[in-house]
PDB file of N, CA, C, O and CB in Angstrom:
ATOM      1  N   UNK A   1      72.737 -71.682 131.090  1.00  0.00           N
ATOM      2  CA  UNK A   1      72.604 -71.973 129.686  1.00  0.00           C
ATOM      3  C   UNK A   1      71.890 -73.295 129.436  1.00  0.00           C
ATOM      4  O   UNK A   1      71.198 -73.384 128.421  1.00  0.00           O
ATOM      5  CB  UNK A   1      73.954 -71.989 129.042  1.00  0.00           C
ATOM      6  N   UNK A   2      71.998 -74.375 130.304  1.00  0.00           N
ATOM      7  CA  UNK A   2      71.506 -75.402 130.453  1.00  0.00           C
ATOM      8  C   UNK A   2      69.788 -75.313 130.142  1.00  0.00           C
ATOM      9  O   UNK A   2      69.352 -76.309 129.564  1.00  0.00           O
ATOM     10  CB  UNK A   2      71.977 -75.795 131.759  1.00  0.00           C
ATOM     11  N   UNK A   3      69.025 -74.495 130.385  1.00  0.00           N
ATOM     12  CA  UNK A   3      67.790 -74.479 130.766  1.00  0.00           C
ATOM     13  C   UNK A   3      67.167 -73.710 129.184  1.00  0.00           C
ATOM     14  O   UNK A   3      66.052 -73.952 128.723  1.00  0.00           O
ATOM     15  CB  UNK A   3      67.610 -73.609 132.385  1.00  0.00           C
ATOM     16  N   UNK A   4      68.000 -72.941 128.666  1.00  0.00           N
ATOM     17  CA  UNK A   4      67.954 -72.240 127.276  1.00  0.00           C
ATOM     18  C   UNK A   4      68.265 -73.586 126.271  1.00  0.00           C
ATOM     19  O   UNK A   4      67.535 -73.602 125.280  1.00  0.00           O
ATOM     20  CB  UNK A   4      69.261 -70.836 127.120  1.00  0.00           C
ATOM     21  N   UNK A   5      68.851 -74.269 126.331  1.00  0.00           N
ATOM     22  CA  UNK A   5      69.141 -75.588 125.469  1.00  0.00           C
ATOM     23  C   UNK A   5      67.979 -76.624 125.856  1.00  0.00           C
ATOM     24  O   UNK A   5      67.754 -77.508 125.031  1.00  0.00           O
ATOM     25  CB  UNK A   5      70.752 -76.296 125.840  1.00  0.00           C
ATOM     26  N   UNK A   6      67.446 -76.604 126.684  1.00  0.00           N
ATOM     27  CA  UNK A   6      66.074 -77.342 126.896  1.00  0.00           C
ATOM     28  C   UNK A   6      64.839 -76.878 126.028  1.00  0.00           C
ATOM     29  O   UNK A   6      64.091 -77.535 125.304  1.00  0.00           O
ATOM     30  CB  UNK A   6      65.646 -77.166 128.387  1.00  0.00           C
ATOM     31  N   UNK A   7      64.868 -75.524 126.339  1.00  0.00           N
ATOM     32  CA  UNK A   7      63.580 -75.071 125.929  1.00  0.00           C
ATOM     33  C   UNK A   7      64.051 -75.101 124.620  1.00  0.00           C
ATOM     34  O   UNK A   7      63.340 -75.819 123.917  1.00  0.00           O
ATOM     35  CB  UNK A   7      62.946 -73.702 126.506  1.00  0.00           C
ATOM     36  N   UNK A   8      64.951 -74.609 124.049  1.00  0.00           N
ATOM     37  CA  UNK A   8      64.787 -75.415 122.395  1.00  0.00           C
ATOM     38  C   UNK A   8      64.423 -75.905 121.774  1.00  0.00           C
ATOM     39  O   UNK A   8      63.730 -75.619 120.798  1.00  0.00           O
ATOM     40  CB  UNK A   8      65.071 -75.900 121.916  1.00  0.00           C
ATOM     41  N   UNK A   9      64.957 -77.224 122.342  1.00  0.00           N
ATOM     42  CA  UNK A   9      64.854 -78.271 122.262  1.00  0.00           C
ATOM     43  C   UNK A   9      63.370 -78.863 122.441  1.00  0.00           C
ATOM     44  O   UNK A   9      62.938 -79.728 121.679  1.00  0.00           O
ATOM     45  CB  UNK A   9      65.733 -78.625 122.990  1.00  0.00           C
ATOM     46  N   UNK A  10      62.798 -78.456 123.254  1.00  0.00           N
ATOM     47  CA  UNK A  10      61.675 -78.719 123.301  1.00  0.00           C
ATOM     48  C   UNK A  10      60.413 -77.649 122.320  1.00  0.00           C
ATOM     49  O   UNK A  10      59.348 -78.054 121.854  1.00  0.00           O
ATOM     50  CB  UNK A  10      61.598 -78.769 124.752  1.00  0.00           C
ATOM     51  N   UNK A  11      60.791 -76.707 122.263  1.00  0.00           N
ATOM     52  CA  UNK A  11      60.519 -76.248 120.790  1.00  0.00           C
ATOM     53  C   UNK A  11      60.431 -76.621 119.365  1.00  0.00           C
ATOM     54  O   UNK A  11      59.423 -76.566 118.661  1.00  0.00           O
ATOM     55  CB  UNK A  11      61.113 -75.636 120.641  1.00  0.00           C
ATOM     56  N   UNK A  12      61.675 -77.027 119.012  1.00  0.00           N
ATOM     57  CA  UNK A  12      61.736 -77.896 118.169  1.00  0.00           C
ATOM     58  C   UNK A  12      61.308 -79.634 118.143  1.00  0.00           C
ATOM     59  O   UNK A  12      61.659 -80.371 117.222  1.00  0.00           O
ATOM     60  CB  UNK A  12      62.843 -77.661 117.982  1.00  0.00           C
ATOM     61  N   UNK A  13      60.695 -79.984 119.037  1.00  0.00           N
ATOM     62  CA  UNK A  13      60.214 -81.265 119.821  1.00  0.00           C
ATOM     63  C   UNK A  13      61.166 -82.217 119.985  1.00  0.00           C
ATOM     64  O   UNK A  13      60.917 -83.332 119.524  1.00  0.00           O
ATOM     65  CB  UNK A  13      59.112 -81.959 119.200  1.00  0.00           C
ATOM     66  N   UNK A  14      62.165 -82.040 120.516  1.00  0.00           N
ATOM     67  CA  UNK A  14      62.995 -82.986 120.799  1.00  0.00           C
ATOM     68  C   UNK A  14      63.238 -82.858 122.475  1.00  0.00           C
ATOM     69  O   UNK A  14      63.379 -81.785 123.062  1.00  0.00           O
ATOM     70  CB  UNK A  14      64.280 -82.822 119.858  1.00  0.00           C
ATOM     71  N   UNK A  15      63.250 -83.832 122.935  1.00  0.00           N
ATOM     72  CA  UNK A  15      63.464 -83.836 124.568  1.00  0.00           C
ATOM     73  C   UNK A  15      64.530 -83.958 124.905  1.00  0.00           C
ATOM     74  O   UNK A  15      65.017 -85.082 124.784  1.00  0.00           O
ATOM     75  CB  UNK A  15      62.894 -84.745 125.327  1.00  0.00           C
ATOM     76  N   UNK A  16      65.358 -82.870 125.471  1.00  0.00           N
ATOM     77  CA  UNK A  16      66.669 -83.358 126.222  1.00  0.00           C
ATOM     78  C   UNK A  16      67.076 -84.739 126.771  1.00  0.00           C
ATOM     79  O   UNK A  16      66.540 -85.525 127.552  1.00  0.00           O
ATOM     80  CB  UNK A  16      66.745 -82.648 127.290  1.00  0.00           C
ATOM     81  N   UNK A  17      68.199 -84.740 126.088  1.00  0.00           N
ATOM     82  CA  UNK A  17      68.417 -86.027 126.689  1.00  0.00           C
ATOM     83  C   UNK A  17      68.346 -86.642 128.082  1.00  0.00           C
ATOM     84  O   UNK A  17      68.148 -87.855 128.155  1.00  0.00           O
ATOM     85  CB  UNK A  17      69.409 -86.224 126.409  1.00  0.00           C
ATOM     86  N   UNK A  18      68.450 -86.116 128.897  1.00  0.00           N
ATOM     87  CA  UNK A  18      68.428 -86.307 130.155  1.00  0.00           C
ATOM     88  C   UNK A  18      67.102 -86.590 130.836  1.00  0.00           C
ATOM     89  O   UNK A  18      66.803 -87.217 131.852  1.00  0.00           O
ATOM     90  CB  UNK A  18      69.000 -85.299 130.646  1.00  0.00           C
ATOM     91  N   UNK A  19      66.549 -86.052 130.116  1.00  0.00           N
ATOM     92  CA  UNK A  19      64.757 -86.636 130.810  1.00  0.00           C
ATOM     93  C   UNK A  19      64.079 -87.472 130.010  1.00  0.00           C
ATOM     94  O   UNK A  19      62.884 -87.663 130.237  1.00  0.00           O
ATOM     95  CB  UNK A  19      63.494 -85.405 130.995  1.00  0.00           C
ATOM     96  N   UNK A  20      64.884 -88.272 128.671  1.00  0.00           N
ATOM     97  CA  UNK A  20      64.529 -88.938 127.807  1.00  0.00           C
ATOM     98  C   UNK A  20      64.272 -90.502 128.726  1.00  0.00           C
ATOM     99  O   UNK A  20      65.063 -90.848 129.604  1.00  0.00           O
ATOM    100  CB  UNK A  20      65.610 -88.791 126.595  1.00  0.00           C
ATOM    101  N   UNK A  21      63.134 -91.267 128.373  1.00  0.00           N
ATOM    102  CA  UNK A  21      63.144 -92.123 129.334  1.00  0.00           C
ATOM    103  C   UNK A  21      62.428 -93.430 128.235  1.00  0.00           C
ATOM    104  O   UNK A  21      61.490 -93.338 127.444  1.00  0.00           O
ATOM    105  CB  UNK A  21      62.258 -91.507 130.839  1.00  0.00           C
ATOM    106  N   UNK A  22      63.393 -94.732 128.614  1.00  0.00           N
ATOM    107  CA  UNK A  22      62.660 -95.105 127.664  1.00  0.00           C
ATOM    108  C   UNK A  22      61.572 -96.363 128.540  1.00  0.00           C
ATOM    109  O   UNK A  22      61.866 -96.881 129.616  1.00  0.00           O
ATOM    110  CB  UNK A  22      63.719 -95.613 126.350  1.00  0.00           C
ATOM    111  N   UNK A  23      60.175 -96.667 127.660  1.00  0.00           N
ATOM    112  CA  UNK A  23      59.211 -97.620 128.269  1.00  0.00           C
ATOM    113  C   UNK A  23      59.474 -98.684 127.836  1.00  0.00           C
ATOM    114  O   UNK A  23      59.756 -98.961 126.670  1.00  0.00           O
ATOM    115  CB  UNK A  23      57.902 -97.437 128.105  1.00  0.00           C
ATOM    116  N   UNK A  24      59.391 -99.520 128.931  1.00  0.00           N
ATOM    117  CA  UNK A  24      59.172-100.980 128.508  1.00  0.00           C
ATOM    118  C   UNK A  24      57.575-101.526 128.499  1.00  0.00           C
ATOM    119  O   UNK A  24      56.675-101.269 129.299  1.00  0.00           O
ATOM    120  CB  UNK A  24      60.038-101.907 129.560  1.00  0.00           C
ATOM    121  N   UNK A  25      57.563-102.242 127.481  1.00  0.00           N
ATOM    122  CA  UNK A  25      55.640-102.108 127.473  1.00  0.00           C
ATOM    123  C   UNK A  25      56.609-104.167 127.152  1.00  0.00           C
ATOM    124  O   UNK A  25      57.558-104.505 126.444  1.00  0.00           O
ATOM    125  CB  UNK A  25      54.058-100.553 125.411  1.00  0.00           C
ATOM    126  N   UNK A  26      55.863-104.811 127.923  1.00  0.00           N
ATOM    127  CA  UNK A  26      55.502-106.528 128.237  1.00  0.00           C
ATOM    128  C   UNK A  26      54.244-107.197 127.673  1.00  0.00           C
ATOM    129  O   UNK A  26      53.083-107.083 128.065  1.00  0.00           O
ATOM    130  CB  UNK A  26      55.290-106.793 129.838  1.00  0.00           C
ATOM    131  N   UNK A  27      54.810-108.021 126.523  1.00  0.00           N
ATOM    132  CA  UNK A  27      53.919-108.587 125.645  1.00  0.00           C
ATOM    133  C   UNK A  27      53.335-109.589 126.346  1.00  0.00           C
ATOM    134  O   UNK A  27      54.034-110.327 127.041  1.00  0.00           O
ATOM    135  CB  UNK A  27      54.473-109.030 124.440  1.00  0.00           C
ATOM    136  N   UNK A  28      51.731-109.781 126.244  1.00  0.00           N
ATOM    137  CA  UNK A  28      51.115-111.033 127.090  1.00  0.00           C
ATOM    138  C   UNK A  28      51.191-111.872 125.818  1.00  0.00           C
ATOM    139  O   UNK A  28      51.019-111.473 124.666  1.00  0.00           O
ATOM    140  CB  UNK A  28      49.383-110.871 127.901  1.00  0.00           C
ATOM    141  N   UNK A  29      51.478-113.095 126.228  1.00  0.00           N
ATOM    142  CA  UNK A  29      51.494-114.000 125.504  1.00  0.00           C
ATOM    143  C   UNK A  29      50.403-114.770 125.788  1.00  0.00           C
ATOM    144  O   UNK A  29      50.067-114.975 126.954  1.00  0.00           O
ATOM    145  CB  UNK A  29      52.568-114.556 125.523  1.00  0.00           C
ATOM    146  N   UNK A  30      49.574-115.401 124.474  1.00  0.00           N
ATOM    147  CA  UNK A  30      48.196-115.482 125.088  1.00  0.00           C
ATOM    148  C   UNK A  30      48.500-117.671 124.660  1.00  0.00           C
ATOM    149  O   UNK A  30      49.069-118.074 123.645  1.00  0.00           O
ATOM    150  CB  UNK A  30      46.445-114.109 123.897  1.00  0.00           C
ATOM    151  N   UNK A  31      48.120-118.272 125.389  1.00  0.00           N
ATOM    152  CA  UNK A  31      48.076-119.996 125.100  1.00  0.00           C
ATOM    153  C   UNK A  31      47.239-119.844 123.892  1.00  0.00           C
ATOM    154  O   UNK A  31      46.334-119.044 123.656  1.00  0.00           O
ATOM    155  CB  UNK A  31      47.265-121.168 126.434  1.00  0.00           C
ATOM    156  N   UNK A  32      47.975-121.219 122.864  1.00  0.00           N
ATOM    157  CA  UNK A  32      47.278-121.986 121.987  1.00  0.00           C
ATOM    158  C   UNK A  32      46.281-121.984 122.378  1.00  0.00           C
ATOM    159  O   UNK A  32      46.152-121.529 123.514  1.00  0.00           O
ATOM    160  CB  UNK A  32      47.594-123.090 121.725  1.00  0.00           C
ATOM    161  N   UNK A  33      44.842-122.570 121.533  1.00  0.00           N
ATOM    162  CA  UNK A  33      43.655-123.144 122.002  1.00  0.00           C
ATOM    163  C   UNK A  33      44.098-124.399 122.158  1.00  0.00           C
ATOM    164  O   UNK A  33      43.334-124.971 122.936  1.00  0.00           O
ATOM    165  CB  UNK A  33      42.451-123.019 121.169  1.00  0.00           C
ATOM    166  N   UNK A  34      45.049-125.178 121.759  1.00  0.00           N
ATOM    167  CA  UNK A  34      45.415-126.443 122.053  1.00  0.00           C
ATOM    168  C   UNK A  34      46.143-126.664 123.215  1.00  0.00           C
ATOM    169  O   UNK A  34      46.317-127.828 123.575  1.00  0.00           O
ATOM    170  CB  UNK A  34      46.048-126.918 121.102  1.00  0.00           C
ATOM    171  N   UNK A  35      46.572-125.794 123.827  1.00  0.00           N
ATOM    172  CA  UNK A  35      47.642-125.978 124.804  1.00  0.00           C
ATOM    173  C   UNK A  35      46.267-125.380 126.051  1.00  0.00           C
ATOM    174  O   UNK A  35      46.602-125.554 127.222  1.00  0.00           O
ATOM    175  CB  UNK A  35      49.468-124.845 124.458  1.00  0.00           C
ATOM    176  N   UNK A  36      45.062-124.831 125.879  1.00  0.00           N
ATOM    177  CA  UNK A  36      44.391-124.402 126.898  1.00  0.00           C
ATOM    178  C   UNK A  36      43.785-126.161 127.076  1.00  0.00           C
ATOM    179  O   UNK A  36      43.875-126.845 128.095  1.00  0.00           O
ATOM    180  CB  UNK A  36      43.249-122.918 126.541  1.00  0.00           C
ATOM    181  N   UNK A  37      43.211-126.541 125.828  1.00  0.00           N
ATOM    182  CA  UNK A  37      42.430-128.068 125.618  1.00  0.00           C
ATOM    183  C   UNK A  37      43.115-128.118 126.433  1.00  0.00           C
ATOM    184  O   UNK A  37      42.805-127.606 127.509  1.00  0.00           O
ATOM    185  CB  UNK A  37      42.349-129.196 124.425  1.00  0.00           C
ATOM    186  N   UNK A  38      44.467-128.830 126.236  1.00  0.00           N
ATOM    187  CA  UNK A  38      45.270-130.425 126.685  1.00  0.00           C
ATOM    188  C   UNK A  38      44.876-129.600 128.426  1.00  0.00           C
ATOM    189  O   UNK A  38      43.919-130.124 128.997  1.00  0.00           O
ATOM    190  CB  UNK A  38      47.775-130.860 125.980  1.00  0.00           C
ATOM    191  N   UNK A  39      45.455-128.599 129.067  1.00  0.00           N
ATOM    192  CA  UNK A  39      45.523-128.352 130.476  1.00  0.00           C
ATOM    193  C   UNK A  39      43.859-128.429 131.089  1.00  0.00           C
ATOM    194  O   UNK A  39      43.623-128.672 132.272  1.00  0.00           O
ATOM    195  CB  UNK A  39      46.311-126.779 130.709  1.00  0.00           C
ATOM    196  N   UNK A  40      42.960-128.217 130.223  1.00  0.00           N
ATOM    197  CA  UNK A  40      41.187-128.430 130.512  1.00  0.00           C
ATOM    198  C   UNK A  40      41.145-129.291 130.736  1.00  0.00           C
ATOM    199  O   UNK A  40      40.936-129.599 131.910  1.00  0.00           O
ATOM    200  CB  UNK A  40      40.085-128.310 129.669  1.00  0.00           C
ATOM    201  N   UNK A  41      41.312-130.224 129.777  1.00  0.00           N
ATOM    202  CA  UNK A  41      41.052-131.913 130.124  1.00  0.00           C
ATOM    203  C   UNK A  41      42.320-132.130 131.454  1.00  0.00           C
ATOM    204  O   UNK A  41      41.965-132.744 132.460  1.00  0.00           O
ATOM    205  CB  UNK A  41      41.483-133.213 128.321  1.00  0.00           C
ATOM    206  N   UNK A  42      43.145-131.822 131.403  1.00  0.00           N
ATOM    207  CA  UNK A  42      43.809-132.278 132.814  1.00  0.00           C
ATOM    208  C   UNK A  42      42.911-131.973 134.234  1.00  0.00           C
ATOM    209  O   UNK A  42      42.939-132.823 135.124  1.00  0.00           O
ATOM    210  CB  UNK A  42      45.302-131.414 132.969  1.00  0.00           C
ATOM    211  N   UNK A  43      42.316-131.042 134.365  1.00  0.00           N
ATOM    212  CA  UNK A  43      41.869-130.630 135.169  1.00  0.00           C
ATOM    213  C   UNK A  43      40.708-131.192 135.335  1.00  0.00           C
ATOM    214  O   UNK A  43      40.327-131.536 136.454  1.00  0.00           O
ATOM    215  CB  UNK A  43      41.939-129.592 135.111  1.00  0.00           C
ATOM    216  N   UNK A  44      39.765-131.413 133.908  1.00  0.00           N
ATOM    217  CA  UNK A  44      38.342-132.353 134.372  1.00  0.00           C
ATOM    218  C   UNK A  44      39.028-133.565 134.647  1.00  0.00           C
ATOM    219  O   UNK A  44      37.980-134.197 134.773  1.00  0.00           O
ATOM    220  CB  UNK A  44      36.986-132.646 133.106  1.00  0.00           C
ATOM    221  N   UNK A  45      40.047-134.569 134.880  1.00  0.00           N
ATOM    222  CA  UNK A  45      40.654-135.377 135.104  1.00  0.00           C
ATOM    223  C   UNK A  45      40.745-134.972 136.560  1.00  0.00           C
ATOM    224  O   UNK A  45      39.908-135.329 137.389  1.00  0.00           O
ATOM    225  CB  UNK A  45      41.689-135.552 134.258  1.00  0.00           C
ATOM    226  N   UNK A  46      41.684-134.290 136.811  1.00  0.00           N
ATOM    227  CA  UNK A  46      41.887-134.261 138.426  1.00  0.00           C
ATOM    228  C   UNK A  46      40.345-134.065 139.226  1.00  0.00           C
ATOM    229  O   UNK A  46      40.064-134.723 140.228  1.00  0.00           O
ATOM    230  CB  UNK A  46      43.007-132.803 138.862  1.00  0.00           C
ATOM    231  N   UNK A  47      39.569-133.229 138.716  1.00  0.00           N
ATOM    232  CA  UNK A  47      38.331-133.023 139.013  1.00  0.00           C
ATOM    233  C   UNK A  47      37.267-134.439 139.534  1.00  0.00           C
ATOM    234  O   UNK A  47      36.205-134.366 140.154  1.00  0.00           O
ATOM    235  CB  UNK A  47      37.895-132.333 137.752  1.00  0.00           C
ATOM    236  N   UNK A  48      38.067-135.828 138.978  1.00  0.00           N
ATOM    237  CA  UNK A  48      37.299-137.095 139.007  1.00  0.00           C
ATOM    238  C   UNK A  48      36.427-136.908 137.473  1.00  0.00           C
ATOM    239  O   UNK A  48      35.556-137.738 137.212  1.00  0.00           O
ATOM    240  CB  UNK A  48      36.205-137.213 140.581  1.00  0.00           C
ATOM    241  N   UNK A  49      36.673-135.960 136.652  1.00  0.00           N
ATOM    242  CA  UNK A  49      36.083-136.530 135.164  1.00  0.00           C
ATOM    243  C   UNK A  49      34.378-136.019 135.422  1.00  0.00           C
ATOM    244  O   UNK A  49      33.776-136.339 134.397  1.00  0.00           O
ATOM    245  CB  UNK A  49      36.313-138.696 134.920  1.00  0.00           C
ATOM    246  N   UNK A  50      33.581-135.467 136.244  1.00  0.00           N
ATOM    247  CA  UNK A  50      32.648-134.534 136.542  1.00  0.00           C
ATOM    248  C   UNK A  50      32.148-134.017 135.322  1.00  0.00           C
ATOM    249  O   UNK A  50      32.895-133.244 134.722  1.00  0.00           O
ATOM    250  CB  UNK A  50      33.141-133.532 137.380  1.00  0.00           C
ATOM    251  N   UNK A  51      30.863-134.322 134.744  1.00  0.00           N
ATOM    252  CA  UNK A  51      30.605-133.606 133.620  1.00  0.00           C
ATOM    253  C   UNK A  51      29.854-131.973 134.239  1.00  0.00           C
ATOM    254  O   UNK A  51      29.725-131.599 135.404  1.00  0.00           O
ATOM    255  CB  UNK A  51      29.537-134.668 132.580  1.00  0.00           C
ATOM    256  N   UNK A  52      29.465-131.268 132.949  1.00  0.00           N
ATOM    257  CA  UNK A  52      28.813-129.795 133.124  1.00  0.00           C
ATOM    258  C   UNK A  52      29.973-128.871 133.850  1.00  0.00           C
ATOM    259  O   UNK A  52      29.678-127.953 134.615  1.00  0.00           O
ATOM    260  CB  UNK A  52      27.286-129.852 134.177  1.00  0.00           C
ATOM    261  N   UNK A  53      31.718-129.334 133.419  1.00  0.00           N
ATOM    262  CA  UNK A  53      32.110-128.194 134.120  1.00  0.00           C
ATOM    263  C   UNK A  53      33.213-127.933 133.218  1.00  0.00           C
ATOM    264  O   UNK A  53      34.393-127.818 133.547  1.00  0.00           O
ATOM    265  CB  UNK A  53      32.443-128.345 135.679  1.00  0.00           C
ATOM    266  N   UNK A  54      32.660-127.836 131.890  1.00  0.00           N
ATOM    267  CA  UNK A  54      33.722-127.677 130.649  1.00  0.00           C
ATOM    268  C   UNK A  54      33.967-126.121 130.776  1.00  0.00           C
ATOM    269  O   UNK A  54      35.133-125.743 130.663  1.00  0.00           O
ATOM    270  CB  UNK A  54      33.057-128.173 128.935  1.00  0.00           C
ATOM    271  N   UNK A  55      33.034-125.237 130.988  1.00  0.00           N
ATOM    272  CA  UNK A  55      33.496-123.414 130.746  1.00  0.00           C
ATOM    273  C   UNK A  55      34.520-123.561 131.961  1.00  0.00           C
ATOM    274  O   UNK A  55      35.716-123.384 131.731  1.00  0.00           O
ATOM    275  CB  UNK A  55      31.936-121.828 131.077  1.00  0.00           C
ATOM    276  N   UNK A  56      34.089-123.876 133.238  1.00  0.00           N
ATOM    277  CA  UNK A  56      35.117-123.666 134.336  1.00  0.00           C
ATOM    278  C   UNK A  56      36.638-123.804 133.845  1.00  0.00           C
ATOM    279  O   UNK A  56      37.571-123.066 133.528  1.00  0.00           O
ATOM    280  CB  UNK A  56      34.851-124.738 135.493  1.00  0.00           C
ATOM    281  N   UNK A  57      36.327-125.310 133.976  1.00  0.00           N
ATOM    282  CA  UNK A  57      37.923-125.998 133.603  1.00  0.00           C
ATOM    283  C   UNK A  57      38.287-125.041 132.257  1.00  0.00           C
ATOM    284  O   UNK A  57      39.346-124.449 132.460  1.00  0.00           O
ATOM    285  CB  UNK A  57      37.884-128.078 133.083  1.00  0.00           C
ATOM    286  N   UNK A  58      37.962-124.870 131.532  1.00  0.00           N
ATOM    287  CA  UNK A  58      38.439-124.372 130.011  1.00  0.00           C
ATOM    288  C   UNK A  58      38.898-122.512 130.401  1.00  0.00           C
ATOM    289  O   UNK A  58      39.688-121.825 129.754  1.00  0.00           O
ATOM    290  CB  UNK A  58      36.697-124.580 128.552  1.00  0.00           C
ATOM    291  N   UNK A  59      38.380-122.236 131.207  1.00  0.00           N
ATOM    292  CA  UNK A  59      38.619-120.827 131.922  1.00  0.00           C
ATOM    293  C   UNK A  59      39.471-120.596 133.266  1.00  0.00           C
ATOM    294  O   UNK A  59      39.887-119.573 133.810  1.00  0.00           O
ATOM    295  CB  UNK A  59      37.286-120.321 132.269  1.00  0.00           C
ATOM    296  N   UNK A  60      39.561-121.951 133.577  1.00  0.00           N
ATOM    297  CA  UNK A  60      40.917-122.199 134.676  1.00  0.00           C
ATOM    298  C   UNK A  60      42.630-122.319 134.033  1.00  0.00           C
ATOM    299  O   UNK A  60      43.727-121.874 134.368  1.00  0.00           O
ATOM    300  CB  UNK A  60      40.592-123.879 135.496  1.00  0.00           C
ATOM    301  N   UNK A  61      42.022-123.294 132.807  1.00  0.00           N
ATOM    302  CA  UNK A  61      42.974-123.391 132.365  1.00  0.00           C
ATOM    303  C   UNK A  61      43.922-122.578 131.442  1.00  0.00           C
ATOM    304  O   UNK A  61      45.126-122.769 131.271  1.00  0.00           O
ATOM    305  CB  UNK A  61      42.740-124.154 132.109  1.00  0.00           C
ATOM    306  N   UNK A  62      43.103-121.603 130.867  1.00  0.00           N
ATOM    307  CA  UNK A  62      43.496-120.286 130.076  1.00  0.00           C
ATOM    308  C   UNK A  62      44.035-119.320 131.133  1.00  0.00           C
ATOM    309  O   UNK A  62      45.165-118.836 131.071  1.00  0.00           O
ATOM    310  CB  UNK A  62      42.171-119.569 129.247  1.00  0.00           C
ATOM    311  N   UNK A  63      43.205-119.086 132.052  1.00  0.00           N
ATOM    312  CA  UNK A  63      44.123-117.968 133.635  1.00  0.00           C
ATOM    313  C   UNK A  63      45.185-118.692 134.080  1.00  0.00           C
ATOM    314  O   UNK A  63      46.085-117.939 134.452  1.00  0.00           O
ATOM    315  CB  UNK A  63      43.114-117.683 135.372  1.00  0.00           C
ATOM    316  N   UNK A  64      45.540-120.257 134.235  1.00  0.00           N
ATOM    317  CA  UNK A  64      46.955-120.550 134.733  1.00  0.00           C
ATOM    318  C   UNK A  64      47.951-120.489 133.589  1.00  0.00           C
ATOM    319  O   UNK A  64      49.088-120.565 134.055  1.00  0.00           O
ATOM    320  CB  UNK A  64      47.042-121.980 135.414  1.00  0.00           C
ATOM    321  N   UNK A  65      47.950-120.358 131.972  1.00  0.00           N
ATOM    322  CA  UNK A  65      48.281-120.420 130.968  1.00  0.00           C
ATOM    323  C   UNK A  65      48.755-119.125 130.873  1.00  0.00           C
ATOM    324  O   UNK A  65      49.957-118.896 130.738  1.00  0.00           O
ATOM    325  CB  UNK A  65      47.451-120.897 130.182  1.00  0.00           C
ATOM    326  N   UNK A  66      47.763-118.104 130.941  1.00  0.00           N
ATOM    327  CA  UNK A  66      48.248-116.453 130.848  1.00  0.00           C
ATOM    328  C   UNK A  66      49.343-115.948 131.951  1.00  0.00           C
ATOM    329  O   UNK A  66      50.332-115.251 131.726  1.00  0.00           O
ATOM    330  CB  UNK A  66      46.844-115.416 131.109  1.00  0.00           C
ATOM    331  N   UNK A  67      48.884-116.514 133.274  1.00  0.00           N
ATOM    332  CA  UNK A  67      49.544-116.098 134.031  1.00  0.00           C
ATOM    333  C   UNK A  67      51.327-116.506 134.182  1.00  0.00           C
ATOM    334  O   UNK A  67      52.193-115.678 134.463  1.00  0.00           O
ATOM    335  CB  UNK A  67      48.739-116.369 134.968  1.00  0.00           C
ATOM    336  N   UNK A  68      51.482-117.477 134.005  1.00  0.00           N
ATOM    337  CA  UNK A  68      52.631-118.231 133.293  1.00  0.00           C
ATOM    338  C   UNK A  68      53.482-118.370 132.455  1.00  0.00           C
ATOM    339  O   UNK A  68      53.009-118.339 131.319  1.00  0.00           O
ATOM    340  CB  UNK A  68      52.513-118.791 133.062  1.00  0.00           C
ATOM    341  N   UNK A  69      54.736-118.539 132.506  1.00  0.00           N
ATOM    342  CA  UNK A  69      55.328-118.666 131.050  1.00  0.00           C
ATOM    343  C   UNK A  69      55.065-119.776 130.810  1.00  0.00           C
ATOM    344  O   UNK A  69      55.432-120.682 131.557  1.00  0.00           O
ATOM    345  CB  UNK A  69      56.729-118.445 130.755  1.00  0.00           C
ATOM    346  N   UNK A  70      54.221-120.035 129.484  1.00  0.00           N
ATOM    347  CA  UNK A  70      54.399-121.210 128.972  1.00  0.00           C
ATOM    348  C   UNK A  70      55.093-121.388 127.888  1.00  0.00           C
ATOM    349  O   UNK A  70      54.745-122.501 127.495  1.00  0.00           O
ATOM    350  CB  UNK A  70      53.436-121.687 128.811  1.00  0.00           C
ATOM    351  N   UNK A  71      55.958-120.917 127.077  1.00  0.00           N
ATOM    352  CA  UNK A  71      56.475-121.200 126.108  1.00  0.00           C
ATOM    353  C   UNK A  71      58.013-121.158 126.134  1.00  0.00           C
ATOM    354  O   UNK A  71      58.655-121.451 125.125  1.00  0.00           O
ATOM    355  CB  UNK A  71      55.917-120.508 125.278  1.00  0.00           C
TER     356      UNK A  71
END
């Protein structure tokens, strides 16, 4: 009888409970533009202060930001 209460059910579009499954979907949390700044400039800092490497640093610092909890 089990298998007659499925197909019902799934007739009427409802999914047995038993194979009901629920998703977890994980919000990326994306950094401030201010919180990417302040960690850019840290990095052209550690860097020795090196000009022409603002996209790098500014794109280093957004991938260690994403990857991370920062908040």
């Amino acid at each position: 009888m089990g298998s007659v209460k499925a197909v019902k059910e799934r007739i009427t579009g409802r999914e047995p409970e038993s194979q009901t499954r629920a998703r977890v979907v994980s919000r990326v949390l994306r950094p401030s533009d201010e919180e990417v700044r302040r960690r850019a400039f840290e990095i052209h800092v550690q860097r020795g202060g090196l000009r022409g490497y603002d996209l790098d640093d500014w794109l280093e610092a957004e991938k260690e930001l994403t990857e991370k909890p920062h908040r």
